[in-house]
CHARMM-style PDB file with segment names, atoms N, HN, CA, C and O in Angstrom:
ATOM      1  N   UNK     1      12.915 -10.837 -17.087  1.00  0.00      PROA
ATOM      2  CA  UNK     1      14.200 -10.412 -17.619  1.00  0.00      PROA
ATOM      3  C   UNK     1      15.260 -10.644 -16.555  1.00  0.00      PROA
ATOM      4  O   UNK     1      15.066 -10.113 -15.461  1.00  0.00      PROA
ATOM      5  N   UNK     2      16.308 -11.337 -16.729  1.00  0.00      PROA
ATOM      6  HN  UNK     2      16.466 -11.769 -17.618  1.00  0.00      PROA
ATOM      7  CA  UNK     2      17.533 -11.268 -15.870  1.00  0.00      PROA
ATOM      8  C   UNK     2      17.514 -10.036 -15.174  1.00  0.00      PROA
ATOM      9  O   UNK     2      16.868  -9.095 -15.635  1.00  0.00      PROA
ATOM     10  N   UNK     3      18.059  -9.947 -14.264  1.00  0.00      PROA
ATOM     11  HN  UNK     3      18.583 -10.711 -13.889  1.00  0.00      PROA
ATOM     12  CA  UNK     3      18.850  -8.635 -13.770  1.00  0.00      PROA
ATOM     13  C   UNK     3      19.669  -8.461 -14.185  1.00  0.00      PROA
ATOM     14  O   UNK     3      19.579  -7.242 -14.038  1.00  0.00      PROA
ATOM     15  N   UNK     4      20.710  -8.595 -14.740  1.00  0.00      PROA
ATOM     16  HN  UNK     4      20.783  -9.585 -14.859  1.00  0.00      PROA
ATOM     17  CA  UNK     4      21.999  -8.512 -15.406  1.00  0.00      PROA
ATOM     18  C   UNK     4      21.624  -8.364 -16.721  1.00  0.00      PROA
ATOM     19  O   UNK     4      22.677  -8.061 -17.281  1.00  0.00      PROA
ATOM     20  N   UNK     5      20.830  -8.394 -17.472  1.00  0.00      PROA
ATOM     21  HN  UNK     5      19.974  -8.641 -17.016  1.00  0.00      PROA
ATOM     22  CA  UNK     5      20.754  -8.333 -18.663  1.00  0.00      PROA
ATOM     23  C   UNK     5      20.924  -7.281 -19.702  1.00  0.00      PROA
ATOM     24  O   UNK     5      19.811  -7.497 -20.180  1.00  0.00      PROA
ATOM     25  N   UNK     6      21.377  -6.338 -20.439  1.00  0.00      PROA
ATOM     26  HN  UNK     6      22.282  -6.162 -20.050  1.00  0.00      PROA
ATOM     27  CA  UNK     6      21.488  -5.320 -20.802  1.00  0.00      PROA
ATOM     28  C   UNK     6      20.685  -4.801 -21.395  1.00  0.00      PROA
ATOM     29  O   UNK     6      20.420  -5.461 -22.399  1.00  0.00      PROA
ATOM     30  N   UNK     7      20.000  -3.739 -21.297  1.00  0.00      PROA
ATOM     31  HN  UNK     7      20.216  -3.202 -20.481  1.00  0.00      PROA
ATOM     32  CA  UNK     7      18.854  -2.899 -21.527  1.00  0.00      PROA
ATOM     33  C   UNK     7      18.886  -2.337 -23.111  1.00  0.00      PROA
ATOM     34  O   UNK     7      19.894  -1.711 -23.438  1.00  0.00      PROA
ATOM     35  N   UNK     8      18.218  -2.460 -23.738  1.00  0.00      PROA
ATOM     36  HN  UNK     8      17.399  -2.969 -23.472  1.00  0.00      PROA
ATOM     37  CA  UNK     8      18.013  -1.485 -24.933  1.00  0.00      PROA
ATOM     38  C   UNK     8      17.951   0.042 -24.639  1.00  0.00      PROA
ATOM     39  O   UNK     8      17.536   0.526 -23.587  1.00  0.00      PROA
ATOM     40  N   UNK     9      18.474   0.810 -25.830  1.00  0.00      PROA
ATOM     41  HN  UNK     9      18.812   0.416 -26.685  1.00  0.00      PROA
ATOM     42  CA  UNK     9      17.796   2.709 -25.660  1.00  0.00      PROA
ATOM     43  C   UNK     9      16.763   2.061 -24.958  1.00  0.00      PROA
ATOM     44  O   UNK     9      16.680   1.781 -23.762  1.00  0.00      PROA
ATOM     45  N   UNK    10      15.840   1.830 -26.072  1.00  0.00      PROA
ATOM     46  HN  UNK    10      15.907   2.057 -27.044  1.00  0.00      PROA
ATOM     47  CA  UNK    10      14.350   1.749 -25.819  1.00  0.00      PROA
ATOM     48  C   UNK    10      13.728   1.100 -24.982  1.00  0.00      PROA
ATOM     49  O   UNK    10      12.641   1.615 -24.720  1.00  0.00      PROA
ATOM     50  N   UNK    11      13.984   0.019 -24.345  1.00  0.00      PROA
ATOM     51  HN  UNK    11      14.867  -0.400 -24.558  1.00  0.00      PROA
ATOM     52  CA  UNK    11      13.594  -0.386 -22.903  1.00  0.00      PROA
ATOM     53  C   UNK    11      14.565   0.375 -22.135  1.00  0.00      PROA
ATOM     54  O   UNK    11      15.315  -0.561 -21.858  1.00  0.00      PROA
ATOM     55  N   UNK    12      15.015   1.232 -21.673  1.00  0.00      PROA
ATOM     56  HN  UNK    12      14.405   1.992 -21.898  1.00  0.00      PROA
ATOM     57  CA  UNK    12      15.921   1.721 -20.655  1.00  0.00      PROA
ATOM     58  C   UNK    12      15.239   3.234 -20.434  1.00  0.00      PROA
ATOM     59  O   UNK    12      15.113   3.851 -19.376  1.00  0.00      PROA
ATOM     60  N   UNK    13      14.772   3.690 -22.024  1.00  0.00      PROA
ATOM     61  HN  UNK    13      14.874   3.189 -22.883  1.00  0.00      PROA
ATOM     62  CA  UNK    13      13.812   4.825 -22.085  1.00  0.00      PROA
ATOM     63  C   UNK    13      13.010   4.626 -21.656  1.00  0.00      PROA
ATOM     64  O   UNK    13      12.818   5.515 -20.826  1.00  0.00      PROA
ATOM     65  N   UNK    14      11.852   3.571 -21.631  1.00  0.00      PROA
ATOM     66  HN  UNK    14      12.008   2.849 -22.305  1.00  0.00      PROA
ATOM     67  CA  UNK    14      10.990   3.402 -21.381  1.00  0.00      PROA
ATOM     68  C   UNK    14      10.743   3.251 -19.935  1.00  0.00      PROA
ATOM     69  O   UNK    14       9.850   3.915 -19.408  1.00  0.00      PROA
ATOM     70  N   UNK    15      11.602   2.272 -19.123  1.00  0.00      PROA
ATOM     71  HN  UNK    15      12.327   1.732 -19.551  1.00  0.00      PROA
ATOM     72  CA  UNK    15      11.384   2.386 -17.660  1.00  0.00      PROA
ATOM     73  C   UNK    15      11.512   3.784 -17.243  1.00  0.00      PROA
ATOM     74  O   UNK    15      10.421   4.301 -17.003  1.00  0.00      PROA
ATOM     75  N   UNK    16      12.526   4.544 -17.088  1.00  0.00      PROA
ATOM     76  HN  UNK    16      13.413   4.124 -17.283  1.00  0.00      PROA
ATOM     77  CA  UNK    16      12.753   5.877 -17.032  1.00  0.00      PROA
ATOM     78  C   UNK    16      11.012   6.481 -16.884  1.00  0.00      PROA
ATOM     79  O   UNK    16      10.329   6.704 -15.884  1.00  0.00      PROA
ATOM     80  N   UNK    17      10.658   6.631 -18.628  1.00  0.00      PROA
ATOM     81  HN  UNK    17      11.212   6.450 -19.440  1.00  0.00      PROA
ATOM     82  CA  UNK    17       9.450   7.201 -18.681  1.00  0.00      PROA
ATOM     83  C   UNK    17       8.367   6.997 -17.267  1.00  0.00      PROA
ATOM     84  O   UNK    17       7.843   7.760 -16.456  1.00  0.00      PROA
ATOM     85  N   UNK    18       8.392   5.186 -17.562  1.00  0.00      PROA
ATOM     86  HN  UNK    18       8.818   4.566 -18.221  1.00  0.00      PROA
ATOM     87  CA  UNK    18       7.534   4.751 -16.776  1.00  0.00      PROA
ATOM     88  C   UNK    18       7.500   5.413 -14.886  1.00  0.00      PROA
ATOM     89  O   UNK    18       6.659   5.893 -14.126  1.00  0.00      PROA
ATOM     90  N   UNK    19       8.938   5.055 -14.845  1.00  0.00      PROA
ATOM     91  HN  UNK    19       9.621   4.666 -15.462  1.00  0.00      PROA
ATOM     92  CA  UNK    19       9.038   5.738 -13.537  1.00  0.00      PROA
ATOM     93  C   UNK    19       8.520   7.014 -12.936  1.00  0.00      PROA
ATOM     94  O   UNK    19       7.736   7.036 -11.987  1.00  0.00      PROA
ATOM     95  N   UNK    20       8.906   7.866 -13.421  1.00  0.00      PROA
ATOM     96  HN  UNK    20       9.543   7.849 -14.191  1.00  0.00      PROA
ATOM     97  CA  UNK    20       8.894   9.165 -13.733  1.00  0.00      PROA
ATOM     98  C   UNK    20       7.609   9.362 -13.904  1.00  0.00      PROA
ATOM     99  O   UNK    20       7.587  10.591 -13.979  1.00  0.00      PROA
ATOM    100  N   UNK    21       6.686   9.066 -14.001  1.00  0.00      PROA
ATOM    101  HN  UNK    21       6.704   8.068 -13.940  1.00  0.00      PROA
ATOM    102  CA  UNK    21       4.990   9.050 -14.353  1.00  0.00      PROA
ATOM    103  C   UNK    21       4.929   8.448 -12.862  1.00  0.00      PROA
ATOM    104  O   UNK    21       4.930   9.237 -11.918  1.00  0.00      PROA
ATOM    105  N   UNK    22       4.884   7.282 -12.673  1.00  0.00      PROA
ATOM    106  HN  UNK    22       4.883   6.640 -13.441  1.00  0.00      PROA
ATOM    107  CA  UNK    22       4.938   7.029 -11.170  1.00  0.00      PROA
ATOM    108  C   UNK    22       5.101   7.518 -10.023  1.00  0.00      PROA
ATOM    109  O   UNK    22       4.261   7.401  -9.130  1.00  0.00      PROA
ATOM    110  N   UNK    23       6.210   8.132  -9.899  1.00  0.00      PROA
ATOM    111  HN  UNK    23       6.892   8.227 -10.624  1.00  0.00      PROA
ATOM    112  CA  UNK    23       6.812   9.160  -9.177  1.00  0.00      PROA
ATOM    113  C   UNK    23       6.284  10.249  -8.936  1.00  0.00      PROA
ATOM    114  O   UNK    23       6.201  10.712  -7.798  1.00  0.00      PROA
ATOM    115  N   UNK    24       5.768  10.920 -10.176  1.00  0.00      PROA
ATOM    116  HN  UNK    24       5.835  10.544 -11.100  1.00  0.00      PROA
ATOM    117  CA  UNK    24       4.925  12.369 -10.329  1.00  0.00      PROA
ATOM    118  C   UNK    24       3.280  12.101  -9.996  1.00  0.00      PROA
ATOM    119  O   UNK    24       2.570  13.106 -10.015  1.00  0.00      PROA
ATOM    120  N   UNK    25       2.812  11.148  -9.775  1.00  0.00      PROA
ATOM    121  HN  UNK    25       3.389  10.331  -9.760  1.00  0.00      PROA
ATOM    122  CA  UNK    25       1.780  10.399  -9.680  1.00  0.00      PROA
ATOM    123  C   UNK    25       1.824   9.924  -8.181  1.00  0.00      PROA
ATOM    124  O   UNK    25       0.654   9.787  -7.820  1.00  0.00      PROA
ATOM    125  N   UNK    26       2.546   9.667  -7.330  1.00  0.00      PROA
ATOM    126  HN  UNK    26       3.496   9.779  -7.623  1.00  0.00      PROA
ATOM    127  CA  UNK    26       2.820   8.753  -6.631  1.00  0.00      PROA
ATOM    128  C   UNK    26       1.886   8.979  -5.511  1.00  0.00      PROA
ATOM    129  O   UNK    26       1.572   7.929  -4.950  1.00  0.00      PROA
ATOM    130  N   UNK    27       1.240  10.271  -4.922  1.00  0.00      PROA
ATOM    131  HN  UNK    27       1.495  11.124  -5.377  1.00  0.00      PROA
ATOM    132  CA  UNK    27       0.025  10.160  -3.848  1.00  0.00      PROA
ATOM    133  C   UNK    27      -1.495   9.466  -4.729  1.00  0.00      PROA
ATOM    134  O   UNK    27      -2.363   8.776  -4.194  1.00  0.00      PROA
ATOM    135  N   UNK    28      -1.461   9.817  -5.889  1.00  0.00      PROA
ATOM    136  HN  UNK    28      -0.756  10.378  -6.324  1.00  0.00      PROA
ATOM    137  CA  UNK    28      -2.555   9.486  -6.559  1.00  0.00      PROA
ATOM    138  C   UNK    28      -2.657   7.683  -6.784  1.00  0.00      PROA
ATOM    139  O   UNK    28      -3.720   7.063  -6.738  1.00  0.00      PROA
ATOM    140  N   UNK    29      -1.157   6.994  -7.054  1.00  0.00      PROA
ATOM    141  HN  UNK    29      -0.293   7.497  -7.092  1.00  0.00      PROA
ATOM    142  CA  UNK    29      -1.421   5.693  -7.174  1.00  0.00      PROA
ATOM    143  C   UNK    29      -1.429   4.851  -5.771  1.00  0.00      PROA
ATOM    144  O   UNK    29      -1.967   3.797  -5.432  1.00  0.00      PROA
ATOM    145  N   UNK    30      -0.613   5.767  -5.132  1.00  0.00      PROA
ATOM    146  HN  UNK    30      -0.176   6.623  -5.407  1.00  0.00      PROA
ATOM    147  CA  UNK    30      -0.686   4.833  -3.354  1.00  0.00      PROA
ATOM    148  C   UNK    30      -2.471   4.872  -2.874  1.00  0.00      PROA
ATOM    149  O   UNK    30      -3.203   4.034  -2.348  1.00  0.00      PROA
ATOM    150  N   UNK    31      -2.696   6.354  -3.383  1.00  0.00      PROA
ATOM    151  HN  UNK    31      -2.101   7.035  -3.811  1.00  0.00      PROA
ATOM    152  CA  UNK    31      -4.056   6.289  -2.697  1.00  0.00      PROA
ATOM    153  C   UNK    31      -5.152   5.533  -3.176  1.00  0.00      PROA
ATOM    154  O   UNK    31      -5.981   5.018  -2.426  1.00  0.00      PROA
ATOM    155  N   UNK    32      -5.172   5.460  -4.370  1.00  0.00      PROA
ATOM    156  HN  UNK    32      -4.499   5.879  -4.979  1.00  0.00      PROA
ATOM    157  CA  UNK    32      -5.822   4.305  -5.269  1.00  0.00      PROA
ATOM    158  C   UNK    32      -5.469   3.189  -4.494  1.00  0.00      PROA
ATOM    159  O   UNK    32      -6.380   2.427  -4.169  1.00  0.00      PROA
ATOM    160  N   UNK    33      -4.319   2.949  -4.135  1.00  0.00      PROA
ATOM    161  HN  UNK    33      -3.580   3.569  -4.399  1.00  0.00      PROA
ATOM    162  CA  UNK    33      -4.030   0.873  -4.059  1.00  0.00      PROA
ATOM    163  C   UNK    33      -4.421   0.828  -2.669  1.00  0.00      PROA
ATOM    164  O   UNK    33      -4.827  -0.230  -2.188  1.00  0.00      PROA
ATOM    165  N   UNK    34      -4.341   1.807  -2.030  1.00  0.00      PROA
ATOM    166  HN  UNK    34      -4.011   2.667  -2.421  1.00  0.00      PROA
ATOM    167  CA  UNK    34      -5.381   1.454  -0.156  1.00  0.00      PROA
ATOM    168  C   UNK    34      -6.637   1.389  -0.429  1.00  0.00      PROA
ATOM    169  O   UNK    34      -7.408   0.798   0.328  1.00  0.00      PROA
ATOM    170  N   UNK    35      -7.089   2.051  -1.679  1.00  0.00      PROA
ATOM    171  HN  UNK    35      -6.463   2.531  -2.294  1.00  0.00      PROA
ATOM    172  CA  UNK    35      -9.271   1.991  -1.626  1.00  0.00      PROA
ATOM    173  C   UNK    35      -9.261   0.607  -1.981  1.00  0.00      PROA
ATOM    174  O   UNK    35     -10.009  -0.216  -1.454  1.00  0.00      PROA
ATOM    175  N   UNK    36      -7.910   0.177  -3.410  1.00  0.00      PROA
ATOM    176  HN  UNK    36      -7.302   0.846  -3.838  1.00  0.00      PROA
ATOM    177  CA  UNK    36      -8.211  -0.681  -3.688  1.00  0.00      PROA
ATOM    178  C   UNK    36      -8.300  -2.456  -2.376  1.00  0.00      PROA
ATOM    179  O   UNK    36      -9.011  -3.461  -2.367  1.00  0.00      PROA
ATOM    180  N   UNK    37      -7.688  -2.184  -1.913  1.00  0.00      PROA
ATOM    181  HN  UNK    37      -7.111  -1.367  -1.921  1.00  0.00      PROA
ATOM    182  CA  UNK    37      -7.038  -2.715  -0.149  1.00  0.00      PROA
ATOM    183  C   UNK    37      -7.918  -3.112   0.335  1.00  0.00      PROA
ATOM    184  O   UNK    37      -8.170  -4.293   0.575  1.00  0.00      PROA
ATOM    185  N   UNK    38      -8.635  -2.038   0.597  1.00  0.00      PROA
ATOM    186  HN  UNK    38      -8.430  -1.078   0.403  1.00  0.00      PROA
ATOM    187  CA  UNK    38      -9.682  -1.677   1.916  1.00  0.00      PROA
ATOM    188  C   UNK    38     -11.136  -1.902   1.679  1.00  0.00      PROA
ATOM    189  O   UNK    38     -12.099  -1.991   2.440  1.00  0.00      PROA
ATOM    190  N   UNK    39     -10.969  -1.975   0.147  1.00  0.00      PROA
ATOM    191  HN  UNK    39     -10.187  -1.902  -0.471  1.00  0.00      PROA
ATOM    192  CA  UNK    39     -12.646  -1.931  -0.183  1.00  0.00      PROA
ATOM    193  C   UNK    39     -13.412  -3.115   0.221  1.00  0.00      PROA
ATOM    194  O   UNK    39     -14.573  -2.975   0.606  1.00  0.00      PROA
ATOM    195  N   UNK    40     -12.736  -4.519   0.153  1.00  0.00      PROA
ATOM    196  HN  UNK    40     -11.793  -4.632  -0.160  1.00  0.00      PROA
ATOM    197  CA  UNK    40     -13.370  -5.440   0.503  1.00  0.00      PROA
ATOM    198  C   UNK    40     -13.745  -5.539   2.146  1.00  0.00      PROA
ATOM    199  O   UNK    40     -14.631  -6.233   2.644  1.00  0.00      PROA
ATOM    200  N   UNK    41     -12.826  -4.658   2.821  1.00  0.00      PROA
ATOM    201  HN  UNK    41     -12.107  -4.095   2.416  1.00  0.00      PROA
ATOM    202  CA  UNK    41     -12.654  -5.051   4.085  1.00  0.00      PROA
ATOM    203  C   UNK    41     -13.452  -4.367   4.922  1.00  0.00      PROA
ATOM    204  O   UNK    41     -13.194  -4.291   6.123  1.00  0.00      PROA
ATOM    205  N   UNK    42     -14.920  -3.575   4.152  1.00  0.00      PROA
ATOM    206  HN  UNK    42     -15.129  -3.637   3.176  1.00  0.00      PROA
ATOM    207  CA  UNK    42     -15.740  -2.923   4.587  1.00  0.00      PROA
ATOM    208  C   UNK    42     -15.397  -1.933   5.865  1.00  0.00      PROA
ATOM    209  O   UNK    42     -16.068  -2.009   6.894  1.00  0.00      PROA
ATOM    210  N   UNK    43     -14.410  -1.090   5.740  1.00  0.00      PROA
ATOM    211  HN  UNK    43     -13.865  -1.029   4.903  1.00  0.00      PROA
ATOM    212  CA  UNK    43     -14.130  -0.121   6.636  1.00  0.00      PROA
ATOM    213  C   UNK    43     -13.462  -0.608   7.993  1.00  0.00      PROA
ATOM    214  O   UNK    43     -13.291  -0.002   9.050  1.00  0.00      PROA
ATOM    215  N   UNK    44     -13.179  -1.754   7.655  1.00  0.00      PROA
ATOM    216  HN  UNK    44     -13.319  -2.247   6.796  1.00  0.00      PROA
ATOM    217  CA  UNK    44     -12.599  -2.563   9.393  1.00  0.00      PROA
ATOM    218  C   UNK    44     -11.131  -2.850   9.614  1.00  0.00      PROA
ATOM    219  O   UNK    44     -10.609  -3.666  10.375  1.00  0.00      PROA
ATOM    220  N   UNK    45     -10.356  -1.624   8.417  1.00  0.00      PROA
ATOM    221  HN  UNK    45     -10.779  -0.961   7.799  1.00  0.00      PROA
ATOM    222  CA  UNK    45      -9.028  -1.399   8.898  1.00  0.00      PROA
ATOM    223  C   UNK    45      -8.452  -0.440   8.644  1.00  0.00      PROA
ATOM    224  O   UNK    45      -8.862   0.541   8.024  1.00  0.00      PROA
ATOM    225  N   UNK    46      -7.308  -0.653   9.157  1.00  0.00      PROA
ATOM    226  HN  UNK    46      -6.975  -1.450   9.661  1.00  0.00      PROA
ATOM    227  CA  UNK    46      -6.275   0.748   9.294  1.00  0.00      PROA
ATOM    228  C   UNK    46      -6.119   1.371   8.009  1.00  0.00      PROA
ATOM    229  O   UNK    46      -5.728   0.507   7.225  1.00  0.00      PROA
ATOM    230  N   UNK    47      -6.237   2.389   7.490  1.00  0.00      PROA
ATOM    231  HN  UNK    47      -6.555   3.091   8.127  1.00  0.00      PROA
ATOM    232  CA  UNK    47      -6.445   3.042   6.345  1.00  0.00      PROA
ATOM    233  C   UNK    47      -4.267   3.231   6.155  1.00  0.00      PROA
ATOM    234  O   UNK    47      -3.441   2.767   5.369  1.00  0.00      PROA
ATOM    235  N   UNK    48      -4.193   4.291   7.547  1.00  0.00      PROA
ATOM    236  HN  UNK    48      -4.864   4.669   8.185  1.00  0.00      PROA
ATOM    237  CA  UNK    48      -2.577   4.530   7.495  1.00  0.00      PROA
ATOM    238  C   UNK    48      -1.807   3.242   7.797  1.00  0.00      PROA
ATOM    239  O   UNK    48      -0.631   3.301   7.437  1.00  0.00      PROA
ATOM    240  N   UNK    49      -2.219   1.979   8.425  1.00  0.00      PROA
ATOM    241  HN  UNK    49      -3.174   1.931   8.717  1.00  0.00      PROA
ATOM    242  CA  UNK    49      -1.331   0.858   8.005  1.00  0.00      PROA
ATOM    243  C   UNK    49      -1.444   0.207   6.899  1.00  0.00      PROA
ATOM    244  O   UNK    49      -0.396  -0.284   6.481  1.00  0.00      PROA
ATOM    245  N   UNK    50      -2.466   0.029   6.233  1.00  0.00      PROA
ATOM    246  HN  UNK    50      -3.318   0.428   6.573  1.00  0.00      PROA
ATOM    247  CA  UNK    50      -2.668  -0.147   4.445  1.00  0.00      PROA
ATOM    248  C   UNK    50      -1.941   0.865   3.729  1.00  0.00      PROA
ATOM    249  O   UNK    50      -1.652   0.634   2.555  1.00  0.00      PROA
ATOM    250  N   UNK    51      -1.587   1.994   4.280  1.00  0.00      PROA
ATOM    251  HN  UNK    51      -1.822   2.182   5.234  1.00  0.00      PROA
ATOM    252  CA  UNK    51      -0.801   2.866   3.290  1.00  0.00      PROA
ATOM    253  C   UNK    51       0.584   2.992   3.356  1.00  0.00      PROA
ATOM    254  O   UNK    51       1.226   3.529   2.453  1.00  0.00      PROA
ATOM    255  N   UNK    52       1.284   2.356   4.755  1.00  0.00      PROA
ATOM    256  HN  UNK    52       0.763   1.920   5.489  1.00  0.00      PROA
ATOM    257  CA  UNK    52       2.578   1.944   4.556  1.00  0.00      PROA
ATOM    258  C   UNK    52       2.786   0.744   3.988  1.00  0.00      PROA
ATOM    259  O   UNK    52       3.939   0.514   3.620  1.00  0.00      PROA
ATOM    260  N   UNK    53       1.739  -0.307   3.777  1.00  0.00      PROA
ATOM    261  HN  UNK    53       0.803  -0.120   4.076  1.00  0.00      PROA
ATOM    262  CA  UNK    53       1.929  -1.542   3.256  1.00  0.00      PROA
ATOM    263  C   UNK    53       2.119  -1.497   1.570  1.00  0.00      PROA
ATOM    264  O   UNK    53       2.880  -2.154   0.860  1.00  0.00      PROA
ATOM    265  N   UNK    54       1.014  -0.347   1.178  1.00  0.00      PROA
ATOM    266  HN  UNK    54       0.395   0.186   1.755  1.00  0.00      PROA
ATOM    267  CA  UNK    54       0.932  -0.245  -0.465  1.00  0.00      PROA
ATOM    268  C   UNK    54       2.305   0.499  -0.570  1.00  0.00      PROA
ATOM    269  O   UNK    54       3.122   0.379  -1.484  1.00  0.00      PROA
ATOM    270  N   UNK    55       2.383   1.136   0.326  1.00  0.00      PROA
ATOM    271  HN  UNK    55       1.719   1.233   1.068  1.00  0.00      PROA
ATOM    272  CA  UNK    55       4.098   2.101  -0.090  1.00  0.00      PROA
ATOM    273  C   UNK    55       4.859   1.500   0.706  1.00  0.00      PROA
ATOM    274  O   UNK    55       5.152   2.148   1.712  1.00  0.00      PROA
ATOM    275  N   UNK    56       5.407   0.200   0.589  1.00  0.00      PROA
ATOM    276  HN  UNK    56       5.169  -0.326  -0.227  1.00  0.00      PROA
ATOM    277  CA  UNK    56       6.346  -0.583   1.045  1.00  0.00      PROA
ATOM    278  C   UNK    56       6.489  -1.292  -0.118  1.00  0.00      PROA
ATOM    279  O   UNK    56       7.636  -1.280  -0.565  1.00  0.00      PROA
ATOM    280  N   UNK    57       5.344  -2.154  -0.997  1.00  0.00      PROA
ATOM    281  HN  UNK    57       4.412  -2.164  -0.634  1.00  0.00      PROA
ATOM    282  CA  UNK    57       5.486  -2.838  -2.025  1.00  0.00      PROA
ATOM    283  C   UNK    57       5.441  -1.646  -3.234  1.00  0.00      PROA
ATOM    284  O   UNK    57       5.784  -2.183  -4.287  1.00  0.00      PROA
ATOM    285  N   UNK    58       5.171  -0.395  -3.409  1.00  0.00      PROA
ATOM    286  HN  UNK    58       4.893   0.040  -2.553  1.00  0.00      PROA
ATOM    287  CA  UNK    58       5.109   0.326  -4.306  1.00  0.00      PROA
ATOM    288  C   UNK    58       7.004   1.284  -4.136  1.00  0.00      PROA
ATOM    289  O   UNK    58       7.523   1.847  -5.101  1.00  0.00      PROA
ATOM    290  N   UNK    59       7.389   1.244  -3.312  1.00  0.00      PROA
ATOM    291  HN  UNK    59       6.968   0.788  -2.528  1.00  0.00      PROA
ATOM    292  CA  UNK    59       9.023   0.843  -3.509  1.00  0.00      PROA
ATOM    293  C   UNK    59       9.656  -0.465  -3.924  1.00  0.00      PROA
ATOM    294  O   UNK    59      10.767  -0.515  -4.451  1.00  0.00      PROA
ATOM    295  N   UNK    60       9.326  -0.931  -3.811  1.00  0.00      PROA
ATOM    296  HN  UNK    60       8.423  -0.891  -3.382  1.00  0.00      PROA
ATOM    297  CA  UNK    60       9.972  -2.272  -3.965  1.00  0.00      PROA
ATOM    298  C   UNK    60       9.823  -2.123  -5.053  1.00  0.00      PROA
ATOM    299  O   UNK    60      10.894  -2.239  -5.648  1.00  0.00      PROA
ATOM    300  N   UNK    61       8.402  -1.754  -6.152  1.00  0.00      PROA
ATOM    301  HN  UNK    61       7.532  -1.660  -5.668  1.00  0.00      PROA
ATOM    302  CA  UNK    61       8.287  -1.551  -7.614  1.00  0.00      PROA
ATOM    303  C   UNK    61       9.164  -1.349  -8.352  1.00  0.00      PROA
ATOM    304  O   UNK    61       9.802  -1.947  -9.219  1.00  0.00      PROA
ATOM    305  N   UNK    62       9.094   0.133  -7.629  1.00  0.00      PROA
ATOM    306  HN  UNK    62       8.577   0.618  -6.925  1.00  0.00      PROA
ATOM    307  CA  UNK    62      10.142   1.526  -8.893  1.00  0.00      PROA
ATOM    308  C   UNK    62      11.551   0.827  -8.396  1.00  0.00      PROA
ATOM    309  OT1 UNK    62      12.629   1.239  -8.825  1.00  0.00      PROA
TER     310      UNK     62
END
């Protein structure tokens, strides 16, 4: 979608929603996306630098 593009109610509701679930969620999905991270990497990295990395791109999201 453009950036400029003008939003419907209903897509404009909907991000909102979406956010807002995210947000209220937000230790539960960061912590998910570092297991998800880390799992291959059989324990041979930084757990807290994988977790500023997932919450660097998990701003960039919302």
């Amino acid at each position: 979608m453009d950036p400029g593009a003008v939003l419907t109610v209903q897509e404009n509701t909907s991000r909102r929603h979406d956010e807002r679930l995210l947000r209220e969620n937000e230790d539960r999905v960061l912590g998910r996306g570092v297991e998800i991270s880390n799992e291959p990497l059989l324990g041979r990295v930084n757990t807290a630098g994988t977790r500023r990395e997932v919450l660097e791109i998990y701003r960039a999201f919302l």
